[in-house]
N, C-alpha and C positions, 0 to 999 in steps of 0.2 A: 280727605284724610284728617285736615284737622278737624271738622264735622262731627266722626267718629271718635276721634281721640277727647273731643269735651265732652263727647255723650259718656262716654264710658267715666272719666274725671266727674261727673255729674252723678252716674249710677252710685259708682265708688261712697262721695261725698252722702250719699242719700242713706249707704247703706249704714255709716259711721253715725249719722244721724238719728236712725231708728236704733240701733246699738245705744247709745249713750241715751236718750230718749226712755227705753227702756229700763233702763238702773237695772240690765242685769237680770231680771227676772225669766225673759225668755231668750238666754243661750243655750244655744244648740250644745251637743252633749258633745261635740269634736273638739270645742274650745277650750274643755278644761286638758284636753292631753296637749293643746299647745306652749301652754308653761314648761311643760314635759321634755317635747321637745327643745324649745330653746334652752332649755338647762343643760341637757345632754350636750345639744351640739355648742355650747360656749363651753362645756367642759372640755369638750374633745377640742375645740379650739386653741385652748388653753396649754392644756399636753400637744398641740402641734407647731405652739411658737415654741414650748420650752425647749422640746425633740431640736426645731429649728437652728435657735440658738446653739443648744450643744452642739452642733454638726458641722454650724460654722466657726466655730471652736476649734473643735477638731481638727477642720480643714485648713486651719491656720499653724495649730501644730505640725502637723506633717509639711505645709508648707517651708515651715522653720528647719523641720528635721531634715530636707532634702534642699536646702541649704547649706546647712550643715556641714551635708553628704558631700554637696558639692566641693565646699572648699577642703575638706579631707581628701577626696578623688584627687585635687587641682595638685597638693600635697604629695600625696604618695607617685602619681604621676607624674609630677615635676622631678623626685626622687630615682624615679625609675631612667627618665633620661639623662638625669647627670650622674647616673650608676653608668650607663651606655659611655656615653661620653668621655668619662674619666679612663673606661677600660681601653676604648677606642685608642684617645691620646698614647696612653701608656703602651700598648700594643703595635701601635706608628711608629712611636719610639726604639721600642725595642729591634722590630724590624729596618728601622732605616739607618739604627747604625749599632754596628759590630766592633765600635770599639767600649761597648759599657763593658764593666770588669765583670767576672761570672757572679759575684758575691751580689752582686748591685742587681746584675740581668734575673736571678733566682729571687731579688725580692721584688722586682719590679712585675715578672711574670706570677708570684705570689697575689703581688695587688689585683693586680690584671684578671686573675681567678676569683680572686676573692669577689670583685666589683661585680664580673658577669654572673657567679653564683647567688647576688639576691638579690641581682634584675629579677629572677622566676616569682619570686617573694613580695617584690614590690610590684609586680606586675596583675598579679592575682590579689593584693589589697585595691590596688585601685579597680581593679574589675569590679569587685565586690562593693568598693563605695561607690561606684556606678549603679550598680545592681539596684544597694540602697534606695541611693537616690530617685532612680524610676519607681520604686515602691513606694516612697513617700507619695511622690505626685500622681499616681494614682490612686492610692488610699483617698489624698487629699480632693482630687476630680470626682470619685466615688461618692466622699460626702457632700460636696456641693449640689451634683443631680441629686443626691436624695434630699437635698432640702429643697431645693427647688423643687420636687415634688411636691414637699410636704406643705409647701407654699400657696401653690395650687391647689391642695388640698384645703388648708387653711380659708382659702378665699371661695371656697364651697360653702364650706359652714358657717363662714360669717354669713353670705347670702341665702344658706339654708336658716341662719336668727333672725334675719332681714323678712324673708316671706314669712316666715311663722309671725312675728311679729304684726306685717299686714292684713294677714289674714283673725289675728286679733282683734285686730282697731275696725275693720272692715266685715268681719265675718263672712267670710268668702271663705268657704272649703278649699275651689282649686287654687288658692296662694297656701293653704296651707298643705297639703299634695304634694303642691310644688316645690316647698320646705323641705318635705320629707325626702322629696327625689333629690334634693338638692343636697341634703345631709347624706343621701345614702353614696353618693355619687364621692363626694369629699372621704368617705368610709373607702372605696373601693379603692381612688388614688394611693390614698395611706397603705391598706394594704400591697396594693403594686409595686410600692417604695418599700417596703420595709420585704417584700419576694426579691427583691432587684440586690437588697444589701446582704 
């Protein structure tokens, strides 16, 4: 194994040698679209940290927002049980004794309505900043997997500049091939990601 692996280190070295030896005179005609390529794919690089970036931006936002969410839920639902609560007491009361005076019992069962008629109200806010809330953190999970795609994407194309670039220095076609499959591969991820959002 390591036998192989210095011979091929050796071929490698030999072929850099006759390259640079050369001044250039006789490059193969596939060399000049490797500048091509790595311009492309560090552009595309480029637009896939910035994408990245924004997304986990993003993801921070909605994290905040359903936050937010939460402590308005925590709020209104807190709200809705001491609406219960208050009606309840008040409703004990009334029932457990018959000597309150009609004037008193008619405001007390007033309260009493009053408190149960916007439980409905509060009940249906908090729902909704429930709602919210899973909406944020989803949105927020949504952008994380697409950056994490795009991440993977990213590190396609860096190692699609990496073989272009070897196959520069070296003049070996299949590292340069192998650039372009490698760039095409980081294209395809991107695209995946950006079907997925």
């Amino acid at each position: 194994m390591t036998g192989r692996l210095k011979q091929l280190v050796e071929d490698v070295q030999a072929r850099a040698d006759r390259g640079n030896a050369g001044g250039g005179a006789e490059s193969p005609p596939w060399l000049k679209q490797v500048a091509m390529l790595t311009g492309v794919l560090a552009a595309f690089a480029g637009f896939l940290t910035v994408r990245g970036t924004n997304l986990a931006n993003d993801a921070i936002y909605e994290s905040n927002q359903a936050i937010l969410a939460q402590a308005k839920f925590s709020d209104a639902w807190a709200e809705y049980q001491a609406d219960s609560i208050k009606a309840r007491v008040v409703e004990t009361a009334l029932a457990a004794s018959s000597a309150v005076p009609p004037d008193k019992r008619a405001s007390l069962e007033a309260d009493a309505a009053d408190l149960r008629s916007r439980q409905p109200k509060s009940k249906e806010a908090a729902t909704a900043l429930a709602d919210d809330r899973e909406r944020h953190l989803k949105m927020g999970l949504r952008h994380l997997a697409e950056k994490d795609l795009l991440g993977y994407a990213g590190l396609a194309a860096q190692l699609g500049i990496a073989l272009a670039s070897v196959a520069a220095l070296v003049r070996m076609r299949t590292a340069f091939y192998a650039g372009i499959a490698t760039g095409t591969i980081a294209i395809a991820i991107t695209a995946y990601a950006f079907a997925m959002h």
